[in-house]
N, CA, C and O atoms as a GROMACS GRO file, in nm:
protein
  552
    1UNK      N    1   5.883   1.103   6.964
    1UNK     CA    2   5.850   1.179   7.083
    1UNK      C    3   5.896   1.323   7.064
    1UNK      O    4   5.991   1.345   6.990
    2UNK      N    5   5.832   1.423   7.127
    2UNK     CA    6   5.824   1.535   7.101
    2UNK      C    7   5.846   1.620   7.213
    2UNK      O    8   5.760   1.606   7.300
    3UNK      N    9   5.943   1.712   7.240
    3UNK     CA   10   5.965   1.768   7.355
    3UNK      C   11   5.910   1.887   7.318
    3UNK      O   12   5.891   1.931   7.205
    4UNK      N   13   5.875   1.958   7.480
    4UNK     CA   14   5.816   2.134   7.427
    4UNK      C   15   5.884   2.166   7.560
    4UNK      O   16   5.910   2.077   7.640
    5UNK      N   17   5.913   2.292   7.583
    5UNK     CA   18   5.954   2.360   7.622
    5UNK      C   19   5.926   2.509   7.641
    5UNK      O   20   5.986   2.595   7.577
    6UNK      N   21   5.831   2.535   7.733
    6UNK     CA   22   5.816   2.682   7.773
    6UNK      C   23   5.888   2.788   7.754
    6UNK      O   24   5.916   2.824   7.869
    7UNK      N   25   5.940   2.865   7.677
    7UNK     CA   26   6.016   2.987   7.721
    7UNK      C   27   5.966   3.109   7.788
    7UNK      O   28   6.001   3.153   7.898
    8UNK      N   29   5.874   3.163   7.698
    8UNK     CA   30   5.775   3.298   7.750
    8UNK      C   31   5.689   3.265   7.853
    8UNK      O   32   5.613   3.168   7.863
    9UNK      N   33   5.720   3.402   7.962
    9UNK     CA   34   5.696   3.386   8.079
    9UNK      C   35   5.528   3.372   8.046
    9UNK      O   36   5.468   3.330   7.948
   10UNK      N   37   5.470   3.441   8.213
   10UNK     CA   38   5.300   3.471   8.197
   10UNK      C   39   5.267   3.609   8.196
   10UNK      O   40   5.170   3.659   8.254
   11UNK      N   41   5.357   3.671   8.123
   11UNK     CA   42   5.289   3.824   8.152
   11UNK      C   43   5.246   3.896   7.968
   11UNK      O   44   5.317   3.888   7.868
   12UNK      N   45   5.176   3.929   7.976
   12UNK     CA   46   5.100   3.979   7.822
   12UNK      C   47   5.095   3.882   7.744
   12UNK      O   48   5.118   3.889   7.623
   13UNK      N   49   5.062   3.776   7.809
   13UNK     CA   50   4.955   3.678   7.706
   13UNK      C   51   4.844   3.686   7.660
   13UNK      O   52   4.758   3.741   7.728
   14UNK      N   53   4.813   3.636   7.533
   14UNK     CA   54   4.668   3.636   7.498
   14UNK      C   55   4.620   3.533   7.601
   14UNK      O   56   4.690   3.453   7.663
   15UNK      N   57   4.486   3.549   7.608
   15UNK     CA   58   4.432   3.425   7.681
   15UNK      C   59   4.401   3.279   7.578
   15UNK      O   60   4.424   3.166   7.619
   16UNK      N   61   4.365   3.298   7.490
   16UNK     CA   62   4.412   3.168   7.420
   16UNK      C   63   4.533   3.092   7.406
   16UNK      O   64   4.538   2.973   7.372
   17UNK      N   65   4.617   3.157   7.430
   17UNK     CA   66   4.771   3.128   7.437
   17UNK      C   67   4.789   3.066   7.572
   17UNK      O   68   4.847   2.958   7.583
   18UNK      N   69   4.725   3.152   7.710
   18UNK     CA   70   4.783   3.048   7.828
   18UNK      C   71   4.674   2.943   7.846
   18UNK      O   72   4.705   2.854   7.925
   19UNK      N   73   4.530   2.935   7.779
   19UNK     CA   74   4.482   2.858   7.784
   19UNK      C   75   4.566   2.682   7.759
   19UNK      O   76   4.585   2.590   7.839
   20UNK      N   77   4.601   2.698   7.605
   20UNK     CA   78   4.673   2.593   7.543
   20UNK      C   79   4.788   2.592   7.592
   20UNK      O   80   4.845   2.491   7.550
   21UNK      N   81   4.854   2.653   7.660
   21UNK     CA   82   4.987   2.642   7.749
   21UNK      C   83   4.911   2.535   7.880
   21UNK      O   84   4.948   2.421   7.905
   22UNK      N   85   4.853   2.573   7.915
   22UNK     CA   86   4.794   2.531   8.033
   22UNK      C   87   4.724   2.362   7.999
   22UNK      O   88   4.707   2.264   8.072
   23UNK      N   89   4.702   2.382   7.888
   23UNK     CA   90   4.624   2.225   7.809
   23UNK      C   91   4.767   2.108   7.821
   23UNK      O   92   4.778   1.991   7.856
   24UNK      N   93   4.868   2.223   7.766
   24UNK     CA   94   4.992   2.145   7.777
   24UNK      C   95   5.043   2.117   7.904
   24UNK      O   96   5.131   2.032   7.919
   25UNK      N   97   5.013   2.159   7.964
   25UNK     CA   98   5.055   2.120   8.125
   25UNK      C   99   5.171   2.214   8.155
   25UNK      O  100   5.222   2.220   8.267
   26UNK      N  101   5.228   2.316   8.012
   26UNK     CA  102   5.314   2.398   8.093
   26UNK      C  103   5.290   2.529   8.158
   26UNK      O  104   5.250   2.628   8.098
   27UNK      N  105   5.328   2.522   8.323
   27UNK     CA  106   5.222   2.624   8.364
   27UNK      C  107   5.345   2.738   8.386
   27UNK      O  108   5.313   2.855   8.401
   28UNK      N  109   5.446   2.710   8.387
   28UNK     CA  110   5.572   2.781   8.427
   28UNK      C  111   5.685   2.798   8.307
   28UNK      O  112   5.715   2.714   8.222
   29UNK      N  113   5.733   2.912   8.323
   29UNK     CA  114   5.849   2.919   8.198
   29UNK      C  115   5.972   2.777   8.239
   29UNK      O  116   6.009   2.713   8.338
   30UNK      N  117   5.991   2.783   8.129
   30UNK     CA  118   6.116   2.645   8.173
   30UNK      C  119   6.079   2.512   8.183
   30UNK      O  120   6.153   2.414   8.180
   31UNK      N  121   5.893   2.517   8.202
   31UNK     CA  122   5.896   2.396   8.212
   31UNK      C  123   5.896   2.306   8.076
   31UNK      O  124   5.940   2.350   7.970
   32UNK      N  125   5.838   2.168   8.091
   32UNK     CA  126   5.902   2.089   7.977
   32UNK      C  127   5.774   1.984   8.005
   32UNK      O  128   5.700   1.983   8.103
   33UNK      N  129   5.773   1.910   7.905
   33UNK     CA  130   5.677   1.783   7.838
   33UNK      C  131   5.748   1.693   7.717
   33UNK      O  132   5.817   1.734   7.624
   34UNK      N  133   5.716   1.586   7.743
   34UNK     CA  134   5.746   1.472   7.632
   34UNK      C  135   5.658   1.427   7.603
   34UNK      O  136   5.629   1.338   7.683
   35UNK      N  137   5.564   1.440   7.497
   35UNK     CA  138   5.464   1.371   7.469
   35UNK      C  139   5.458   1.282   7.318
   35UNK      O  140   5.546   1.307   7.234
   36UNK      N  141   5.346   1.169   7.284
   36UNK     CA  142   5.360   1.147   7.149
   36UNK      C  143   5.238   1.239   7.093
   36UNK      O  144   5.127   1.216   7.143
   37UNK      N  145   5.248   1.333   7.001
   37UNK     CA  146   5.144   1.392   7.004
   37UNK      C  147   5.049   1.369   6.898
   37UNK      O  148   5.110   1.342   6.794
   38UNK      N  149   4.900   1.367   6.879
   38UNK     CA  150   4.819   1.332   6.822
   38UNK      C  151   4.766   1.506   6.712
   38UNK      O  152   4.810   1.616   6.742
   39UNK      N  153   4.684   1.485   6.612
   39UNK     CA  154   4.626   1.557   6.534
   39UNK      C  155   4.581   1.727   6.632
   39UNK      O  156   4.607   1.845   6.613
   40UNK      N  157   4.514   1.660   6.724
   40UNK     CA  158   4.529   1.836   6.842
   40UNK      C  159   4.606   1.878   6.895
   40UNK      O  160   4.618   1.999   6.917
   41UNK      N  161   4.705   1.766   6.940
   41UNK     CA  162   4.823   1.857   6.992
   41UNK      C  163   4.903   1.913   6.917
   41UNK      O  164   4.972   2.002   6.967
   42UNK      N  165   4.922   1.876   6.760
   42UNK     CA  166   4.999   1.910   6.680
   42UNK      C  167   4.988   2.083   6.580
   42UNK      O  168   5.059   2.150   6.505
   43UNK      N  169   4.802   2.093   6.668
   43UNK     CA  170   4.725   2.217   6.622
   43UNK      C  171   4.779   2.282   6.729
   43UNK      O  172   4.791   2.402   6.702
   44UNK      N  173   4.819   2.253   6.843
   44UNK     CA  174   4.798   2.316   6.962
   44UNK      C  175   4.969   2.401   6.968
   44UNK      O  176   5.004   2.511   7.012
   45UNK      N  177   5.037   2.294   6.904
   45UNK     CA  178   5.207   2.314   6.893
   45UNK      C  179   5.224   2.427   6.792
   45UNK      O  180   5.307   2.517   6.806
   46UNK      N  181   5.137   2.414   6.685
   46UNK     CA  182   5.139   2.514   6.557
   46UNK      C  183   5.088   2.655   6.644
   46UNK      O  184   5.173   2.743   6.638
   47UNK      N  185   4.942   2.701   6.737
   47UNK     CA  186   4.940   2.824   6.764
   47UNK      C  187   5.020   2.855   6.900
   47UNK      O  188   4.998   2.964   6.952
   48UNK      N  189   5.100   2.778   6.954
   48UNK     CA  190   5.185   2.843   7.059
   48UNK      C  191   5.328   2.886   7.014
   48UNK      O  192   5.388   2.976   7.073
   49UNK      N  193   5.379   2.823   6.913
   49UNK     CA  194   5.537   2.827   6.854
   49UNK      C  195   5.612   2.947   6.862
   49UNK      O  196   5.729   2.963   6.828
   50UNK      N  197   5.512   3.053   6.925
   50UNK     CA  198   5.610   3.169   6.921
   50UNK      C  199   5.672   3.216   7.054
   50UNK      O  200   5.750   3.305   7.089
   51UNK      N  201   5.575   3.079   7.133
   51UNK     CA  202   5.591   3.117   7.302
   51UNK      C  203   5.670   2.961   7.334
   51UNK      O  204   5.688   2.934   7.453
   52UNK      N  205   5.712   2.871   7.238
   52UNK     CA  206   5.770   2.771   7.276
   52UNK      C  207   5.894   2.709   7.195
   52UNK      O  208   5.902   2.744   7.078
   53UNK      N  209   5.996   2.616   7.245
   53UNK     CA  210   6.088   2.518   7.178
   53UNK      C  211   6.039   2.424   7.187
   53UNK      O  212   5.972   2.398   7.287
   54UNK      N  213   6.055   2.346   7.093
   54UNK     CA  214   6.006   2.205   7.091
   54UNK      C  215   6.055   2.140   6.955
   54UNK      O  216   6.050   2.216   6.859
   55UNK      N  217   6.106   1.996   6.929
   55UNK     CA  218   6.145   1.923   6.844
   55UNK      C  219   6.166   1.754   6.902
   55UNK      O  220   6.124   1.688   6.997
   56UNK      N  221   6.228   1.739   6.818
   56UNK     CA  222   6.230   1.547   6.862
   56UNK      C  223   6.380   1.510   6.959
   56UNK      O  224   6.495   1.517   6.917
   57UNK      N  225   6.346   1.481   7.063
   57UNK     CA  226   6.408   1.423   7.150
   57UNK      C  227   6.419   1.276   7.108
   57UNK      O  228   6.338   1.194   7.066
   58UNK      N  229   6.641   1.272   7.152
   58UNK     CA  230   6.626   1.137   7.129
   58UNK      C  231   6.631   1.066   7.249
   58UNK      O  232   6.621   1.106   7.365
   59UNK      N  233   6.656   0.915   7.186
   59UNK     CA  234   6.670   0.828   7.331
   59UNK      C  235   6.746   0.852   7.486
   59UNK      O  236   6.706   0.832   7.600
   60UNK      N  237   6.876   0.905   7.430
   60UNK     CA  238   6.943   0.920   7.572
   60UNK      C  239   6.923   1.030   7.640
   60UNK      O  240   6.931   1.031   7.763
   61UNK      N  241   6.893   1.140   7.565
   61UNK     CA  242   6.870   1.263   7.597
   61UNK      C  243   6.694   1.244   7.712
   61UNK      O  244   6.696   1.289   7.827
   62UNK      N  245   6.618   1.204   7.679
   62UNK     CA  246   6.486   1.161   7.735
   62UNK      C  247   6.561   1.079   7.890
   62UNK      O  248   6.529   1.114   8.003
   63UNK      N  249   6.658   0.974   7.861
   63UNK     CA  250   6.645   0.858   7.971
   63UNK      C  251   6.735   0.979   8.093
   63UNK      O  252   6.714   0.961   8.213
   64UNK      N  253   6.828   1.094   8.051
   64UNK     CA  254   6.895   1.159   8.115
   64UNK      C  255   6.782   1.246   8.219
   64UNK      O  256   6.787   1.255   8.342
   65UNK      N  257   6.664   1.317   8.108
   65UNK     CA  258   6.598   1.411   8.192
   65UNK      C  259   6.514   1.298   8.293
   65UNK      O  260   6.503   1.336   8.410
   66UNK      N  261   6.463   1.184   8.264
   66UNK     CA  262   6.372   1.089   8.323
   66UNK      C  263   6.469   1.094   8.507
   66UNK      O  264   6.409   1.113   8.613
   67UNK      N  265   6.589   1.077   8.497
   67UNK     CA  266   6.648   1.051   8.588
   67UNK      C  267   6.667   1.178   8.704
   67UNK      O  268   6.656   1.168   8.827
   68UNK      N  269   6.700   1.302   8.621
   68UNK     CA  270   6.735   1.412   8.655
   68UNK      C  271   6.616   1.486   8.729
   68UNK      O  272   6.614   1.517   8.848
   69UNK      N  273   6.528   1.506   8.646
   69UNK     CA  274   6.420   1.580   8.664
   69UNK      C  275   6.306   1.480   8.673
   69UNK      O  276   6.212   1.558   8.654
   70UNK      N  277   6.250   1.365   8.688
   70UNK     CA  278   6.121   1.326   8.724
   70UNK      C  279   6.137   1.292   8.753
   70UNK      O  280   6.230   1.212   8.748
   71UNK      N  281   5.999   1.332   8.873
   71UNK     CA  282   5.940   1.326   9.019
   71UNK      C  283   5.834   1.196   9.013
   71UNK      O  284   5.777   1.164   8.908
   72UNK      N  285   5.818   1.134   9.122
   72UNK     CA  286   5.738   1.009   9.120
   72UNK      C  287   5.586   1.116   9.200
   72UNK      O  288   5.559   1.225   9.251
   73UNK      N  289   5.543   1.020   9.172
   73UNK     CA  290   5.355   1.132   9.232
   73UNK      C  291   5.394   1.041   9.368
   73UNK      O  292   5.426   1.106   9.468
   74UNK      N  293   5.393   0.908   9.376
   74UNK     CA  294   5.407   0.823   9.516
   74UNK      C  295   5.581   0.809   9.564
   74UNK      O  296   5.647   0.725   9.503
   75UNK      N  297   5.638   0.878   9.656
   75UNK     CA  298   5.728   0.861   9.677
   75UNK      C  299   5.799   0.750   9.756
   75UNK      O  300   5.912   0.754   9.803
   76UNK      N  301   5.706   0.646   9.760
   76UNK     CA  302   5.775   0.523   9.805
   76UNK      C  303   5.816   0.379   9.688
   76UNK      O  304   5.880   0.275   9.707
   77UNK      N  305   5.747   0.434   9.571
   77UNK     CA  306   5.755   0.303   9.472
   77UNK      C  307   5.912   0.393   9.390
   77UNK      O  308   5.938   0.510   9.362
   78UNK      N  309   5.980   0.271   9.379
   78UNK     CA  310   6.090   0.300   9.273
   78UNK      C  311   6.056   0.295   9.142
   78UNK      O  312   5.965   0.221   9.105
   79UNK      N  313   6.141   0.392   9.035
   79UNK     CA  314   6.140   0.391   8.865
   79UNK      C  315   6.219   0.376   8.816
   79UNK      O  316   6.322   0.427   8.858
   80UNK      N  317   6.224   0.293   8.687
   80UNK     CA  318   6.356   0.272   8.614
   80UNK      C  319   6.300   0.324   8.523
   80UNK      O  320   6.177   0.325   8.513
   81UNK      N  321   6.390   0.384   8.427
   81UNK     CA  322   6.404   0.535   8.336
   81UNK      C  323   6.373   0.413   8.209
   81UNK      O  324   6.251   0.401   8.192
   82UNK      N  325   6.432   0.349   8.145
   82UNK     CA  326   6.421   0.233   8.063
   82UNK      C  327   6.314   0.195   8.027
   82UNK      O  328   6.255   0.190   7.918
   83UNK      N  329   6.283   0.159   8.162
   83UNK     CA  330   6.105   0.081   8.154
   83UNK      C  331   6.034   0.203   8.114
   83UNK      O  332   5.978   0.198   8.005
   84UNK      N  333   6.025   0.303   8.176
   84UNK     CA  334   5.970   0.412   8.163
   84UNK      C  335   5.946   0.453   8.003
   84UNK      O  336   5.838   0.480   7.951
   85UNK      N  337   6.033   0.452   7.960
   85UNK     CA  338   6.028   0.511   7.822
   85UNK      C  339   5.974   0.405   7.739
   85UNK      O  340   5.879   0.422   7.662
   86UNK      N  341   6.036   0.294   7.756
   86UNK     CA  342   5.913   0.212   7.652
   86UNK      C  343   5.798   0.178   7.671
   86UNK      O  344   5.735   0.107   7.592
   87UNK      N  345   5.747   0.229   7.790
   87UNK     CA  346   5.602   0.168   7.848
   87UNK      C  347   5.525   0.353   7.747
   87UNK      O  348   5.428   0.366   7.672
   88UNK      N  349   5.621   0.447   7.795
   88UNK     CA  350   5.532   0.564   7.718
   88UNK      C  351   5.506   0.554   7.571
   88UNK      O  352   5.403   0.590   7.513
   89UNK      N  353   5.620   0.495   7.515
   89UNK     CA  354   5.667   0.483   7.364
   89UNK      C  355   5.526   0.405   7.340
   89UNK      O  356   5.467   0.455   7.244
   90UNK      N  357   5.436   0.269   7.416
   90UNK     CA  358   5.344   0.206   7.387
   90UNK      C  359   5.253   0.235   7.360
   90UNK      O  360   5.183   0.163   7.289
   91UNK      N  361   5.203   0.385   7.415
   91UNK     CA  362   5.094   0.435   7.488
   91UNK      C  363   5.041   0.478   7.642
   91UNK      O  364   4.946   0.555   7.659
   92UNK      N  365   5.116   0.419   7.750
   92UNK     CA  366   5.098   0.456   7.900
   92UNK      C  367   5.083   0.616   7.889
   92UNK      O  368   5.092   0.699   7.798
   93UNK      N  369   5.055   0.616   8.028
   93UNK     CA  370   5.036   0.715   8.024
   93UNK      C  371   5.108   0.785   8.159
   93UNK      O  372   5.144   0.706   8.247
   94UNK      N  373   5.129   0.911   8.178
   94UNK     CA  374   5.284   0.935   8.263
   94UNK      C  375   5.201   0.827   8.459
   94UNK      O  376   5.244   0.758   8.553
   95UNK      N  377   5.068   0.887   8.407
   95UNK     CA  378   5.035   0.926   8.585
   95UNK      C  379   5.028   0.761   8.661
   95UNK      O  380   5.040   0.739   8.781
   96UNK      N  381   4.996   0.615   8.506
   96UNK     CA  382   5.011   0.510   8.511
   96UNK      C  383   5.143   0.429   8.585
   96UNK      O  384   5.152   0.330   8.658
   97UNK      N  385   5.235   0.521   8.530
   97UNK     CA  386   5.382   0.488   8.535
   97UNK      C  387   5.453   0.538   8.700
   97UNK      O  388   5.559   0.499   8.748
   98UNK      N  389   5.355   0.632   8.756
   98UNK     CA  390   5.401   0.699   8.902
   98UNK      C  391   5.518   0.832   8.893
   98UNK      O  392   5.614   0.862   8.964
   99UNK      N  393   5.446   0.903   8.748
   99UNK     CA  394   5.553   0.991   8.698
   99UNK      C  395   5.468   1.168   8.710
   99UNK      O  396   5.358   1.198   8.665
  100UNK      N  397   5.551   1.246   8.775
  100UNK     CA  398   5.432   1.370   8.723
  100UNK      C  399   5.428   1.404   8.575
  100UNK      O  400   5.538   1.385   8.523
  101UNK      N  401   5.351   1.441   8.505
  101UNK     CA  402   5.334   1.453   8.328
  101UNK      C  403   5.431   1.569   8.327
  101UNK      O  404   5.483   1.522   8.226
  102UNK      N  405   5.494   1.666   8.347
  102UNK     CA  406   5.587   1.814   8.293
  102UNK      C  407   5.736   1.779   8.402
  102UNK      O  408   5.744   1.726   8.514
  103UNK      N  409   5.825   1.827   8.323
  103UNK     CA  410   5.963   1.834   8.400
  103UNK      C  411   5.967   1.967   8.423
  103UNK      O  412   5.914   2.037   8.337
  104UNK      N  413   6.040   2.050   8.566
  104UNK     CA  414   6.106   2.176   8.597
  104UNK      C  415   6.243   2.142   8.526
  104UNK      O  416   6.302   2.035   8.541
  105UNK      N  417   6.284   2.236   8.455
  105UNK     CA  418   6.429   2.256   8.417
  105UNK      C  419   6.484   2.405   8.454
  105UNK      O  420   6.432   2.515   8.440
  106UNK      N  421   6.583   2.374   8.493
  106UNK     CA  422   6.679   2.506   8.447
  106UNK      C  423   6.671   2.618   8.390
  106UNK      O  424   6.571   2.595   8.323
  107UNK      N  425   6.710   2.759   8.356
  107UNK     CA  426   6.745   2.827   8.268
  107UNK      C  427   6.882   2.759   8.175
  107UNK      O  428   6.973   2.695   8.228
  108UNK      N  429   6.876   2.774   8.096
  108UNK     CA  430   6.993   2.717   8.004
  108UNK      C  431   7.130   2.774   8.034
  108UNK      O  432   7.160   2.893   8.041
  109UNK      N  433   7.198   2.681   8.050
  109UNK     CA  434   7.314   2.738   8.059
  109UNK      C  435   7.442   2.804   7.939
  109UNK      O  436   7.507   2.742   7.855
  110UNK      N  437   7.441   2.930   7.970
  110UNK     CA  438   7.459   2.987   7.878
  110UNK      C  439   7.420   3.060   7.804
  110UNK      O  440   7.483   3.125   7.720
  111UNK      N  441   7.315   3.058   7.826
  111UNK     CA  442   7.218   3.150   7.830
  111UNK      C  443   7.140   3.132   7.711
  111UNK      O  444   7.181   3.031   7.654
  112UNK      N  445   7.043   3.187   7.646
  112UNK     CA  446   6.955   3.185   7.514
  112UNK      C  447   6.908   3.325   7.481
  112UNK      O  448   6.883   3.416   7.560
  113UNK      N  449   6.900   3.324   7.352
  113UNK     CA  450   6.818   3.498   7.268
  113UNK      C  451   6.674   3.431   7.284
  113UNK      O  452   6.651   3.332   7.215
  114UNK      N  453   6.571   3.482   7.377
  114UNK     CA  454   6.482   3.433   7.394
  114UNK      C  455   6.357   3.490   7.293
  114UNK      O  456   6.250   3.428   7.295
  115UNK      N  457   6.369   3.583   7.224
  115UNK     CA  458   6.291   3.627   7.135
  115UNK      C  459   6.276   3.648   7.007
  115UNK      O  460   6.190   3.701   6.937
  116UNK      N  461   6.399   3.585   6.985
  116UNK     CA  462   6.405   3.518   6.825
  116UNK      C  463   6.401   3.394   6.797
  116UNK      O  464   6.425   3.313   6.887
  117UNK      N  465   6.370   3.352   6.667
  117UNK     CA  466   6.299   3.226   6.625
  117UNK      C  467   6.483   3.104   6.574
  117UNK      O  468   6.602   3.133   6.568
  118UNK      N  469   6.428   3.016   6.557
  118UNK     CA  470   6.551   2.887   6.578
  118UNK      C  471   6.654   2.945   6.524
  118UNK      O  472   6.742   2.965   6.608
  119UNK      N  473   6.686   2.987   6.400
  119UNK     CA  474   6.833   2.941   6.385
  119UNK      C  475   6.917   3.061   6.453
  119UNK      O  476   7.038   3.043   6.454
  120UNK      N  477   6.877   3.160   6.498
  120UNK     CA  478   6.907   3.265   6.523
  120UNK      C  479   6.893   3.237   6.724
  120UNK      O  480   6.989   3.209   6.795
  121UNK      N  481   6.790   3.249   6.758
  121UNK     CA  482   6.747   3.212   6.902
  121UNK      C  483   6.693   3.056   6.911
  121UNK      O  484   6.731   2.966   6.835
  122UNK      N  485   6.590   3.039   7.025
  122UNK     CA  486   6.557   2.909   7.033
  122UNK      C  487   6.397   2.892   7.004
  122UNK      O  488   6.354   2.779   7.027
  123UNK      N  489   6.303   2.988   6.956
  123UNK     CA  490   6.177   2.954   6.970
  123UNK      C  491   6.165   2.866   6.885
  123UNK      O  492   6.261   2.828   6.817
  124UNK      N  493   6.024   2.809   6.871
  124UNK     CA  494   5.981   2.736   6.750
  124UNK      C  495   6.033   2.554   6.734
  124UNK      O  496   6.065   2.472   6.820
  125UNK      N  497   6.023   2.544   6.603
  125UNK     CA  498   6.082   2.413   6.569
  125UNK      C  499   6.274   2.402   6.598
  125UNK      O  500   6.365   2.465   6.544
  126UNK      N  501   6.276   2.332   6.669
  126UNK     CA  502   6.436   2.314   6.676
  126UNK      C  503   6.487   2.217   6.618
  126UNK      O  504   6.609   2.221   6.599
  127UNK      N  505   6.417   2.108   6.577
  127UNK     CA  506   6.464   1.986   6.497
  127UNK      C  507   6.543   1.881   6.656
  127UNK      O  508   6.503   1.868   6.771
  128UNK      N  509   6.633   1.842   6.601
  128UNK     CA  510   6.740   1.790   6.658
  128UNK      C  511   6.802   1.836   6.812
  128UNK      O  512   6.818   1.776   6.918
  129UNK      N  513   6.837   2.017   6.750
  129UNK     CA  514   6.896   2.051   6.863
  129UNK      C  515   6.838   2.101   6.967
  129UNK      O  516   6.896   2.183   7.037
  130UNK      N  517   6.701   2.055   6.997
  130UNK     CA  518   6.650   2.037   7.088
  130UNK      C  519   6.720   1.943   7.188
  130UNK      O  520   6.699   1.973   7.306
  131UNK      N  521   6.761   1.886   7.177
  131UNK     CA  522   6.829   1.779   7.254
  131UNK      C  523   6.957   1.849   7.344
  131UNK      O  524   6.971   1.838   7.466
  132UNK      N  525   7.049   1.928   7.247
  132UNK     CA  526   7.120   2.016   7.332
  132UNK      C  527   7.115   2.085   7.389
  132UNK      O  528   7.202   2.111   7.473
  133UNK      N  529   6.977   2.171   7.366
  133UNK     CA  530   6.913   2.268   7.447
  133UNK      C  531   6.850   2.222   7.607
  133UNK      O  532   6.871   2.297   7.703
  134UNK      N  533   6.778   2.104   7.622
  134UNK     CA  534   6.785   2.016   7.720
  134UNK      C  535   6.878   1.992   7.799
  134UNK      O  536   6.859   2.004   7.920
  135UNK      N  537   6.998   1.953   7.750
  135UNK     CA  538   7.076   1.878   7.791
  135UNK      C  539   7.204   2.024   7.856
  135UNK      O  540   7.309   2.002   7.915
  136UNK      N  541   7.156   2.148   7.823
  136UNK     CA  542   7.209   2.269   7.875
  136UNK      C  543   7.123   2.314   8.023
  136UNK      O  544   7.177   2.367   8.120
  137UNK      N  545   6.986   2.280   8.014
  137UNK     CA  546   6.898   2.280   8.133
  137UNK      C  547   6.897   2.210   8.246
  137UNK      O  548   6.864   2.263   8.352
  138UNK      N  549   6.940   2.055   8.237
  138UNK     CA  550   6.939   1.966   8.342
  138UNK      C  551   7.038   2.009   8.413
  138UNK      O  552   7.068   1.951   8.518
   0.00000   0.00000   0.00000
């Protein structure tokens, strides 16, 4: 599973850029997605990388934001975070599950160099520490 993460706001974008932001469902800086991603999204991850974080989220880190940050679309059915993740891990799909598809997060705490690339700031591939970067947002 693959987390992304919005950083760059909406102002002097190309329009191909907020197009595929927008494909991704992130319509707002900060926001966030977990997806498993297929052959287009993986094209789609390659031309945004300079306007996004994203790397592999692990298990607990996912079941934390599930709890924290997602919203049910029907607010009378209950979710367990558990079920949740292995029903996505299968194939489901979020809207199946009574989940909205993007999380609102935070600004990070602590702040971030928002315009330099990973090892230096946070854009791009983060690997791993994507997970801490998350886990600074909730």
């Amino acid at each position: 599973m693959i987390c992304i993460i919005r950083i760059a706001g909406k102002v002097k974008l190309d329009r191909d850029v907020k197009e595929t932001l927008e494909r991704l469902r992130l319509g707002r800086k900060y926001s966030c997605v977990v997806i498993n991603p297929n052959k287009e999204q993986l094209g789609m991850i390659k031309k945004i990388k300079d306007f996004i974080a994203f790397g592999n989220i692990n298990h607990d880190t996912f079941e934390r934001l599930i709890n924290a940050r997602g919203k049910r679309i029907d607010k009378k059915k209950r979710t367990d975070s558990k079920k949740i993740i292995e029903d996505l891990e299968k194939g489901k799909k979020y809207e199946e599950l009574n989940l909205k598809p993007f999380f609102r997060l935070h600004p990070p705490r602590g702040g971030i160099d928002s315009k330099i690339h990973f090892p230096k700031g946070v854009l791009g591939n983060n690997g791993e520490k994507i997970n801490e970067l998350v886990g600074r947002m909730l």
